[in-house]
BALUM-361508 format. One record per atom (N, C-alpha, C): residue number from 1; residue in one letter; atom name; x negated, y, z. Coordinates in nm, 3 decimals, padded with zeros to 5 digits. Each point is the difference from the previous one (the first is absolute). Layout:
N
+------+------+------+---------+---------+---------+
| resi | resn | name |    east |   north |      up |
+------+------+------+---------+---------+---------+
|  NUM |    A |   CA |       X |       Y |       Z |
...
+------+------+------+---------+---------+---------+
END
This chain:
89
+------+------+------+---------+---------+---------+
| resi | resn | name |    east |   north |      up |
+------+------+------+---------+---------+---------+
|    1 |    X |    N | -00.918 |  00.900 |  00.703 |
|    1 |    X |   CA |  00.048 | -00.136 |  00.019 |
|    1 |    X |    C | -00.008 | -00.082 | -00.129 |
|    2 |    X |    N | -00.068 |  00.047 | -00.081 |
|    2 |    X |   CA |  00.014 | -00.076 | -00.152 |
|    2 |    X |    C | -00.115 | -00.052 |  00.016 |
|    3 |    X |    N |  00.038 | -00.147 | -00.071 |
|    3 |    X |   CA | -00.077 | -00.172 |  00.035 |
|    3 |    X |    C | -00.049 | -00.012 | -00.156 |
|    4 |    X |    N | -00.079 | -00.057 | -00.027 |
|    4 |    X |   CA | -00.050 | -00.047 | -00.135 |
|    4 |    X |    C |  00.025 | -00.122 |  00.044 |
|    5 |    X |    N |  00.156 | -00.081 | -00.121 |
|    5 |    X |   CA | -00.001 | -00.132 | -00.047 |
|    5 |    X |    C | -00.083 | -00.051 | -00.067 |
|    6 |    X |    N | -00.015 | -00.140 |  00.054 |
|    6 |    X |   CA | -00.053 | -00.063 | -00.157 |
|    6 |    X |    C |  00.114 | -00.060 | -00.051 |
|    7 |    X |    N | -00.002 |  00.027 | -00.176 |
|    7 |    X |   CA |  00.045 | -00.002 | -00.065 |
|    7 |    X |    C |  00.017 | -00.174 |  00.008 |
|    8 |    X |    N | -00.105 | -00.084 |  00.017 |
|    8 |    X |   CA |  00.017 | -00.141 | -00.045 |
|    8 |    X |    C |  00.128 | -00.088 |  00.105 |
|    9 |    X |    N |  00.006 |  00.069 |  00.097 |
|    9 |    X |   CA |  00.123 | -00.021 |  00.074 |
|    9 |    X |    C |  00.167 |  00.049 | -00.026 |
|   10 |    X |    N | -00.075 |  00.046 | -00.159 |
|   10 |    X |   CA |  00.179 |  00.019 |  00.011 |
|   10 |    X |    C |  00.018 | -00.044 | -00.160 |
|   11 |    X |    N |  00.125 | -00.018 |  00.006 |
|   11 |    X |   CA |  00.071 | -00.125 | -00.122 |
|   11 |    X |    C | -00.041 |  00.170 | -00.096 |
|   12 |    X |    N | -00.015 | -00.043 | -00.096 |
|   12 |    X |   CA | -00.079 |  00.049 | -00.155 |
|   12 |    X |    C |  00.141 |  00.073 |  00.011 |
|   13 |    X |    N |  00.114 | -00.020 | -00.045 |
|   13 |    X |   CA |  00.105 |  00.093 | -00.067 |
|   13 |    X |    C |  00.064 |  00.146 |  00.138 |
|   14 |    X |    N | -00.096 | -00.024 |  00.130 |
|   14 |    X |   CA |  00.075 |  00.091 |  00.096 |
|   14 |    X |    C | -00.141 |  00.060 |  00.006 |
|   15 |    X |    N | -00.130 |  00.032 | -00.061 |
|   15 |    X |   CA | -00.082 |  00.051 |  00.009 |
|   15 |    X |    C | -00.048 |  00.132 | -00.039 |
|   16 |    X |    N |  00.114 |  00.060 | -00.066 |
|   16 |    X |   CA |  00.002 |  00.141 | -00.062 |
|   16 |    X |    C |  00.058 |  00.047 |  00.135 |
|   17 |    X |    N |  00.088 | -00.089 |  00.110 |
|   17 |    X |   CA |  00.019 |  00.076 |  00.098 |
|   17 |    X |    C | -00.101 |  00.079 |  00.111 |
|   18 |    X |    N | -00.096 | -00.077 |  00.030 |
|   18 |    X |   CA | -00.096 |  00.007 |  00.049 |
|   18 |    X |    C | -00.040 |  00.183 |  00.098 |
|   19 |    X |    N | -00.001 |  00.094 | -00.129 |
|   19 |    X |   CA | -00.023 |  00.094 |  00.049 |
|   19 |    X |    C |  00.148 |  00.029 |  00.086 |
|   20 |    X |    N |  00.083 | -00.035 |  00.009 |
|   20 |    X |   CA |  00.129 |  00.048 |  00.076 |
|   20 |    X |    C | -00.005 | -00.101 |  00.129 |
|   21 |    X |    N | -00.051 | -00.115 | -00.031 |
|   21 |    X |   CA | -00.018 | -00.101 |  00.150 |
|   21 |    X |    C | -00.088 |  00.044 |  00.075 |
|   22 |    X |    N | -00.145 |  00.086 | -00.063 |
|   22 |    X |   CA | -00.079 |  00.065 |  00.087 |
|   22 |    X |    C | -00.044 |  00.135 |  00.052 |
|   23 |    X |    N |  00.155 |  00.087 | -00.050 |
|   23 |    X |   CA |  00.038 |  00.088 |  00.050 |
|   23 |    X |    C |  00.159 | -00.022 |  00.129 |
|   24 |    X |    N |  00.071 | -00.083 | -00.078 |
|   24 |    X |   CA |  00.120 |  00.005 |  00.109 |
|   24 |    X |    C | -00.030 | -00.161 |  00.065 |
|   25 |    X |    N | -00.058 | -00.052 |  00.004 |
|   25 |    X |   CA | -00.034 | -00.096 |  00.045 |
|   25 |    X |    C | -00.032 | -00.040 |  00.161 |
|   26 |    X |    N |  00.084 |  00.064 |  00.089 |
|   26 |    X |   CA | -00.040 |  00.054 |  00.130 |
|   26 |    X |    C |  00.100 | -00.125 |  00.065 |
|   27 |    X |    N | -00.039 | -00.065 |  00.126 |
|   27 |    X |   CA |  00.066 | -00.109 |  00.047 |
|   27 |    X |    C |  00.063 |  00.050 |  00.099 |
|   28 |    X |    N | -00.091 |  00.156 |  00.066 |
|   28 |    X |   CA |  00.084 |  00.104 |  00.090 |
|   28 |    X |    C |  00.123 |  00.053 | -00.040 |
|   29 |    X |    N |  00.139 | -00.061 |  00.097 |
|   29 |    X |   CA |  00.103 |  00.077 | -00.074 |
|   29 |    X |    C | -00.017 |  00.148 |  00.006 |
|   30 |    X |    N | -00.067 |  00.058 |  00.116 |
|   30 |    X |   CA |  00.036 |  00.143 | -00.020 |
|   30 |    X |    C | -00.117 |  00.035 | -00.029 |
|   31 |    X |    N | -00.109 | -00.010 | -00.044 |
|   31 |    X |   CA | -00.093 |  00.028 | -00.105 |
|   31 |    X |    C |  00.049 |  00.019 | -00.149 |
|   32 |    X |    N |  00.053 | -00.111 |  00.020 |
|   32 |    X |   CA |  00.093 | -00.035 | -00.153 |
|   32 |    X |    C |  00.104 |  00.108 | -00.005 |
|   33 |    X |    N |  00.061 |  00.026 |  00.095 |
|   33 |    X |   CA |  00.095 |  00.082 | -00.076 |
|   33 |    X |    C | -00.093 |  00.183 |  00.022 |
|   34 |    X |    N | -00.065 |  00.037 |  00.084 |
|   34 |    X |   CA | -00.028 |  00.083 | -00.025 |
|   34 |    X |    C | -00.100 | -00.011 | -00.145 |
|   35 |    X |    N | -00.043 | -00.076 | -00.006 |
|   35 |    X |   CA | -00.032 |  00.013 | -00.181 |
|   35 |    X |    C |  00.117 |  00.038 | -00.083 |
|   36 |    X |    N |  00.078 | -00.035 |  00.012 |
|   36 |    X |   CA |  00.113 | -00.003 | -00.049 |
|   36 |    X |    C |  00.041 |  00.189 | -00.059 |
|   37 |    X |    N | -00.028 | -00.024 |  00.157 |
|   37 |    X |   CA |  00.084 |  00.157 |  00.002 |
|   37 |    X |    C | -00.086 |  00.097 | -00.036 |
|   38 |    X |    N | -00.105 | -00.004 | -00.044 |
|   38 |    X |   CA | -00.108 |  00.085 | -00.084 |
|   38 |    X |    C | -00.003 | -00.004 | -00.098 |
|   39 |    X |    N |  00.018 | -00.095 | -00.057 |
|   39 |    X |   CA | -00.027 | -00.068 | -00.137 |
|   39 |    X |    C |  00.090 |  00.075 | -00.089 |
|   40 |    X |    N | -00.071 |  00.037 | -00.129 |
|   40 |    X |   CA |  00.068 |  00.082 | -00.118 |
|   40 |    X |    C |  00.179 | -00.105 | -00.064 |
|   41 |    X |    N |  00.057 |  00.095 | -00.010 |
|   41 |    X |   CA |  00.182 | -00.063 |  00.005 |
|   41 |    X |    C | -00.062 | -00.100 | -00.113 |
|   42 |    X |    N | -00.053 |  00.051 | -00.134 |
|   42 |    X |   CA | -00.012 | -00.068 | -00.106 |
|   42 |    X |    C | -00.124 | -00.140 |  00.012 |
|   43 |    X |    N | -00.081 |  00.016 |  00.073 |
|   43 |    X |   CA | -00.044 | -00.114 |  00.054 |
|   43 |    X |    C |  00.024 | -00.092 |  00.056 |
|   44 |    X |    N |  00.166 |  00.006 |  00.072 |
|   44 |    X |   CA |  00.086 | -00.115 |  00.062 |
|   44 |    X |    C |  00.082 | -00.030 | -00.113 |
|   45 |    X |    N |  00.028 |  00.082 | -00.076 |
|   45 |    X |   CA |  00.122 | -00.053 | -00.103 |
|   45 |    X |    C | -00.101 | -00.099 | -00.055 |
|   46 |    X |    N | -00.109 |  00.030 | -00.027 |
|   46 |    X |   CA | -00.042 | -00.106 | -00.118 |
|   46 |    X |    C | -00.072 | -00.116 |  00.070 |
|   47 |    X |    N | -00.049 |  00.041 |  00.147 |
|   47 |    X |   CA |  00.012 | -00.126 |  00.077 |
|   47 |    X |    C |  00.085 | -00.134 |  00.004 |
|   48 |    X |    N |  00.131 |  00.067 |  00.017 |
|   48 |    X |   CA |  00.142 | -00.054 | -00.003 |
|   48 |    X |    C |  00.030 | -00.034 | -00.140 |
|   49 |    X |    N | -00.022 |  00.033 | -00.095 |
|   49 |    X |   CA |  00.003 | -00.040 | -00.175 |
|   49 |    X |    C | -00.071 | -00.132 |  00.013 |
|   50 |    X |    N | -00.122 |  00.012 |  00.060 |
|   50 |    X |   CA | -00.093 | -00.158 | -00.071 |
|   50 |    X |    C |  00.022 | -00.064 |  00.100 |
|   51 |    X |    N |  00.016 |  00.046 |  00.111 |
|   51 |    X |   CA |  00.058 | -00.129 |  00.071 |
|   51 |    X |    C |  00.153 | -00.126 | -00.044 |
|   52 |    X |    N |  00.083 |  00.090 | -00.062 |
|   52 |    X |   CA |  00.115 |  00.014 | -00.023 |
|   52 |    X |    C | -00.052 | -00.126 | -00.142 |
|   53 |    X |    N | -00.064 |  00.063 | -00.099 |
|   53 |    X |   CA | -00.058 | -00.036 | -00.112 |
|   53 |    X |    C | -00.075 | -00.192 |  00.032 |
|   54 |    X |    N | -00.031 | -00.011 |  00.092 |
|   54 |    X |   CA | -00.088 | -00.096 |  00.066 |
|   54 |    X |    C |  00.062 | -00.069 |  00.122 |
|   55 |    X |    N |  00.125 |  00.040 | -00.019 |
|   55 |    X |   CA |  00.017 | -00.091 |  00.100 |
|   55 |    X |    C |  00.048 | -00.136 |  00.052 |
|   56 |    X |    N |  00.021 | -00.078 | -00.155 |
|   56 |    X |   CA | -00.013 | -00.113 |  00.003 |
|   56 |    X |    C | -00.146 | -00.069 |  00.018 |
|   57 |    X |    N | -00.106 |  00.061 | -00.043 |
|   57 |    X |   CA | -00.114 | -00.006 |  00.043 |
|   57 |    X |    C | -00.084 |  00.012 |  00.121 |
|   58 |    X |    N |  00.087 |  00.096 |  00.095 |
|   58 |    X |   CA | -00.012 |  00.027 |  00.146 |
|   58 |    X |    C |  00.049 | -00.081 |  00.072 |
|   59 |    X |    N |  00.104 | -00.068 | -00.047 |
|   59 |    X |   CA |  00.056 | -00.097 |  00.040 |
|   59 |    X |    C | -00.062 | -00.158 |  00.047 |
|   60 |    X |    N | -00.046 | -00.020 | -00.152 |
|   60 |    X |   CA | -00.046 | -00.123 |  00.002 |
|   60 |    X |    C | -00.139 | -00.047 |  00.065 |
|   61 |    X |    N | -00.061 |  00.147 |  00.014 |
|   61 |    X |   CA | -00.185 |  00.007 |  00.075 |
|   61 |    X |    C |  00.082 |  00.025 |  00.155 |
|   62 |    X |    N |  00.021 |  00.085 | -00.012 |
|   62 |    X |   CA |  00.075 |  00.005 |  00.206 |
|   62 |    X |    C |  00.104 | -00.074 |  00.055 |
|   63 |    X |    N |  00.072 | -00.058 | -00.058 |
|   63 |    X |   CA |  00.056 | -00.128 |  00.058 |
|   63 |    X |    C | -00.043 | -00.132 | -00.054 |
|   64 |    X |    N | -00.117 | -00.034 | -00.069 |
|   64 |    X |   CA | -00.035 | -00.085 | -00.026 |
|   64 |    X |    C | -00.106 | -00.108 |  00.135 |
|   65 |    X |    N | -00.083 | -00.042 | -00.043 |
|   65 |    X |   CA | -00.032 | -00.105 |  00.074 |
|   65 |    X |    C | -00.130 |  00.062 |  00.121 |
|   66 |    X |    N | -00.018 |  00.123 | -00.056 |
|   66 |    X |   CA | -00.099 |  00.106 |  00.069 |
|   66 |    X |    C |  00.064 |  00.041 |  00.127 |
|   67 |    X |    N |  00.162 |  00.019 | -00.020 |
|   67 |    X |   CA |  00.073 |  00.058 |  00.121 |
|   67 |    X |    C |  00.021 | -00.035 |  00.121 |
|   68 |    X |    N | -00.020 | -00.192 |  00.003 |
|   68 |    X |   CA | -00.003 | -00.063 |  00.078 |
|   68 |    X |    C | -00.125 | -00.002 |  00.137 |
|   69 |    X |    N | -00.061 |  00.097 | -00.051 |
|   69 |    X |   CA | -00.136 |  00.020 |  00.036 |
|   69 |    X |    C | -00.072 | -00.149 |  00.077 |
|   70 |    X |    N | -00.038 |  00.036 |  00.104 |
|   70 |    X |   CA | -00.026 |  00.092 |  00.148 |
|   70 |    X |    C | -00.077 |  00.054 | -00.005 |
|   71 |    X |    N | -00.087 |  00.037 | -00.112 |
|   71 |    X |   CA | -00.064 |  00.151 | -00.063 |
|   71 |    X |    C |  00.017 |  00.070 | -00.116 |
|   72 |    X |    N |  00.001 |  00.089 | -00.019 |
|   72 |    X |   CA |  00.003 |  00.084 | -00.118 |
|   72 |    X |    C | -00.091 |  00.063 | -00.018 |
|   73 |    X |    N | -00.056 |  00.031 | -00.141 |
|   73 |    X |   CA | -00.078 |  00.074 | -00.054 |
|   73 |    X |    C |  00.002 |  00.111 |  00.019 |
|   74 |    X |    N | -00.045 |  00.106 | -00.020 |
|   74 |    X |   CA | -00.018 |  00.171 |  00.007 |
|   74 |    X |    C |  00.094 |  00.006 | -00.107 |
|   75 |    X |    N |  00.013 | -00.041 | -00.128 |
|   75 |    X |   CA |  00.063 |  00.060 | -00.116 |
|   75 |    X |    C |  00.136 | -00.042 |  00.018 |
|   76 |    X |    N | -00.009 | -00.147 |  00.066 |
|   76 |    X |   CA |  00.167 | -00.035 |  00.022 |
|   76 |    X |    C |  00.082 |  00.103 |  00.065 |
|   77 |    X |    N | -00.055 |  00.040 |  00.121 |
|   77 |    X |   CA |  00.037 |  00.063 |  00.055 |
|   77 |    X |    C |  00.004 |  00.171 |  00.016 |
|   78 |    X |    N | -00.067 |  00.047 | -00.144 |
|   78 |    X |   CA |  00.007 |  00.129 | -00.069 |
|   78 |    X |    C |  00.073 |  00.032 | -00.057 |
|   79 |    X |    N |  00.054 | -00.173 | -00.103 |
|   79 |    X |   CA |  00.100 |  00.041 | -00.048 |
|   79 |    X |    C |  00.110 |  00.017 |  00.031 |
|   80 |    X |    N |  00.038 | -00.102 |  00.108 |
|   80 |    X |   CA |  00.104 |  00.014 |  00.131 |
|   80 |    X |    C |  00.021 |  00.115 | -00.001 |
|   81 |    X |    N | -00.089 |  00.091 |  00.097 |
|   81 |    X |   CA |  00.050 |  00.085 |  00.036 |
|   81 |    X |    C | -00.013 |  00.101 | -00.111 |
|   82 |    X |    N | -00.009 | -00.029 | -00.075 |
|   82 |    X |   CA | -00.006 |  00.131 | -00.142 |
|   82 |    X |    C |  00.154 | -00.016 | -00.080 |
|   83 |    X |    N |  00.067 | -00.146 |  00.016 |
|   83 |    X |   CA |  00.119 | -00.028 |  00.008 |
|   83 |    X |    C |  00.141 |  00.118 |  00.078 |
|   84 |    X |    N | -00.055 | -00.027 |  00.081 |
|   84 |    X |   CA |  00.067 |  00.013 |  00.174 |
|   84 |    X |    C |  00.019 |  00.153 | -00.049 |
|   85 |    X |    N | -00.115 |  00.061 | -00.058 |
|   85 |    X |   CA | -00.038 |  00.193 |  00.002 |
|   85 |    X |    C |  00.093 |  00.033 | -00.132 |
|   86 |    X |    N |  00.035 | -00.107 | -00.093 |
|   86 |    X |   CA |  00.053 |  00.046 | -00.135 |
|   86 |    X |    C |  00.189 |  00.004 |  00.081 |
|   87 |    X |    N |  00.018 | -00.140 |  00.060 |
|   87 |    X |   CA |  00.095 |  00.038 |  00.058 |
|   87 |    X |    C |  00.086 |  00.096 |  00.087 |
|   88 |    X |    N | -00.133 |  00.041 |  00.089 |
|   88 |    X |   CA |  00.000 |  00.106 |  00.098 |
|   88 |    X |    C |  00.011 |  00.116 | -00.064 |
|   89 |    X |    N | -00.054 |  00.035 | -00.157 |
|   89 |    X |   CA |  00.029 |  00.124 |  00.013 |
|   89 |    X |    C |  00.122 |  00.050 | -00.137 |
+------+------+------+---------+---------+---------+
END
């Protein structure tokens, strides 16, 4: 299920996230969480670190003027749910 972002769609300072949006990046909740539930313990902690780290930055790209859609991008919505997976796990 791993998507190759482009990078030019996402704000410069949330772009080290990237490899974690296109691994947990699943819009399927239960895709998403069975990722979840595979996924190495120490690979969610540090999921949950940069999200945590960024999340005034997560903030301002996903509730910003993108959110309003009535479409979203692939990456908007990677990071969404790559959000959703740091919470979830």
């Amino acid at each position: 299920m791993k998507t190759k972002l482009d990078e030019s769609k996402v704000p410069e300072g949330l772009r080290s996230l990237i490899p974690f949006a296109e691994e947990f990046g699943i819009s399927d909740d239960g895709y998403r969480f069975e990722k979840i539930e595979k996924a190495p313990k120490e690979r969610l902690a540090l999921l949950k670190e940069l999200c945590i780290q960024k999340d005034d930055e997560l903030d301002e790209w996903l509730a910003g003027p993108e959110a309003n859609g009535p479409t979203f991008s692939e990456e908007y919505i990677a990071f969404s749910s790559m959000r959703m997976a740091a919470d979830e796990s």
